[in-house]
N, C-alpha and C positions, 0 to 999 in steps of 0.2 A: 743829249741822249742818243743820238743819230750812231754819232762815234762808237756805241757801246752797245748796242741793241738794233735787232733788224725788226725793221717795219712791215709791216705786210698793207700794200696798199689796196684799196679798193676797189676796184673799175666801173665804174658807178657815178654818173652825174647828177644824182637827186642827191634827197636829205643825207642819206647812208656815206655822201663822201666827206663826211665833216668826222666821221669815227678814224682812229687810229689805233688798230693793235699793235702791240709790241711783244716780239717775240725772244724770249731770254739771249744774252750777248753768250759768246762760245767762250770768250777767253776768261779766266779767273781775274785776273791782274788785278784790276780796279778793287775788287771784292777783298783779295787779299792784302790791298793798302789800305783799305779802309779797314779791318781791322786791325793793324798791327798801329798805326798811325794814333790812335786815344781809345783802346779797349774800355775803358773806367769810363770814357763819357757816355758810351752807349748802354750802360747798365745802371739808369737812373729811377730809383723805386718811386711809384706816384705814391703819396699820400693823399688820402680824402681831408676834403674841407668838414666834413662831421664824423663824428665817429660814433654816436648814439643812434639807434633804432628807432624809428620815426613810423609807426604802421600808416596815419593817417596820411602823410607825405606820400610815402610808397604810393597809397592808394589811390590819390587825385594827379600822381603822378602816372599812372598804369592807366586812369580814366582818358587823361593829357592823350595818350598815345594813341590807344584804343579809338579814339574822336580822330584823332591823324590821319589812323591808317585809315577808314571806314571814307574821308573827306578825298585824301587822296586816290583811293582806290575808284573812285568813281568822276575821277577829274579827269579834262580833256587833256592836262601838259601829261599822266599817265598814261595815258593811251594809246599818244603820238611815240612817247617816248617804247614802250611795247611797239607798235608798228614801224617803230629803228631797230631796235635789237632784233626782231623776230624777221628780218628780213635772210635771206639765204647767204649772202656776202657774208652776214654777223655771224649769220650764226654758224655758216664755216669758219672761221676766222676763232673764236674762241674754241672749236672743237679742235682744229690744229694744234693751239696750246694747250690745250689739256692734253693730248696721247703724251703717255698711256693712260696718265691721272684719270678716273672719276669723274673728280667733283676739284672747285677750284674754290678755296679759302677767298673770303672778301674782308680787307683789312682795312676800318673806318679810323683816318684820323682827323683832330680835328671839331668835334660834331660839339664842344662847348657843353654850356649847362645845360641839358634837355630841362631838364625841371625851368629853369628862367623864361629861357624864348620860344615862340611858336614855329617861328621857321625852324628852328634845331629840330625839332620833334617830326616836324615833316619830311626833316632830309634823312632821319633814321628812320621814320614811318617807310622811304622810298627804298633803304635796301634793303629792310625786313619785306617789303611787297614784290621786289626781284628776286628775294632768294624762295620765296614762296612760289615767283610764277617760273622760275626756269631749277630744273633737278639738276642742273650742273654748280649752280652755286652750292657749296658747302658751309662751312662753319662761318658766324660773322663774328670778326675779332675789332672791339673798340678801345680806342685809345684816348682820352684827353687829360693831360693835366690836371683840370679844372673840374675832374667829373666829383659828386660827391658820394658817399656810402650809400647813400637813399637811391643817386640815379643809377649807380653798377649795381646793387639788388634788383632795383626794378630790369635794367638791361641783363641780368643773369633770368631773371623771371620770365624774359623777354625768348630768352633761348641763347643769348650773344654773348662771349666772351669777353672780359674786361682783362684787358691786359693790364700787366702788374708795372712795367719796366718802360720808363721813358727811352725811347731806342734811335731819338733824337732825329727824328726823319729818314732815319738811316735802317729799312732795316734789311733783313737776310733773308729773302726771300729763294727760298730753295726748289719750291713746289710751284706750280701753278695759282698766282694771286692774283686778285682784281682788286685795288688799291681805290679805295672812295671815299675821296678828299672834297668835300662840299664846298669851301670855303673858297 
């Protein structure tokens, strides 16, 4: 990634020097081989694992979260992790990437069955809780294979986008993104 993107490093010897921003690469090249190289892979439609309406799922699925955030929001690894980002290096550091942009899209992939495991539910509990504590995050767009109708309802109910299109690790990130990969 060094090759293709410039760094912005931190000057900073506490916790704050373990962040790394990356600020977009100048040259196209890579970008434009990567599309002409398998267009067709990157346009792979997810299907859900159910396709029936399930209210009470939804619901102890919406409760799932609900309990997350409420657990999380009041945990010490939340707190520390807020007293990293809200440091002045950070949070210059993401305003740089953003001009001119607003607000900067956060693109989850990865986050598995939320409805199965509890840890999956905490790590989308965590960036429904950053997009809440910082106005710079904007939209949050989720991605899994594995998601099923019940949990992209409930993540639509949620406020979050479920994206439709397997984009295979690969994708196009044109705007300012913050990619949050739990896994």
């Amino acid at each position: 990634m060094a090759a293709s993107a410039k760094t912005i490093p931190l000057e900073s010897s506490n916790v704050v020097s373990n962040w790394t921003v990356v600020l977009p690469r100048r040259g196209k090249r890579i970008r434009n081989f990567l599309k002409s190289k398998h267009p067709e892979q990157n346009q792979q439609p997810r299907a859900p694992t159910d396709l029936e309406m399930d209210f009470n799922r939804e619901s102890k699925l919406m409760e799932k979260i609900q309990m997350s955030l409420k657990k999380l929001e009041i945990s010490s690894f939340y707190h520390v992790l807020l007293d990293q980002v809200q440091t002045t290096h950070i949070l210059e550091a993401f305003l740089r990437v953003l001009r001119p942009e607003l607000k900067m899209q956060m693109v989850v992939y990865g986050i598995g069955s939320i409805e199965s495991y509890e840890p999956l539910q905490f790590q989308l509990s965590l960036a429904m809780l950053l997009k809440r504590k910082f106005s710079w995050i904007g939209v949050i767009e989720v991605f899994d294979s594995i998601l099923s109708a019940t949990e992209s309802r409930v993540l639509e109910n949620l406020g979050c986008s479920v994206l439709s299109v397997n984009e295979q690790g690969q994708p196009q990130a044109s705007k300012p993104t913050l990619f949050f990969m739990p896994h």
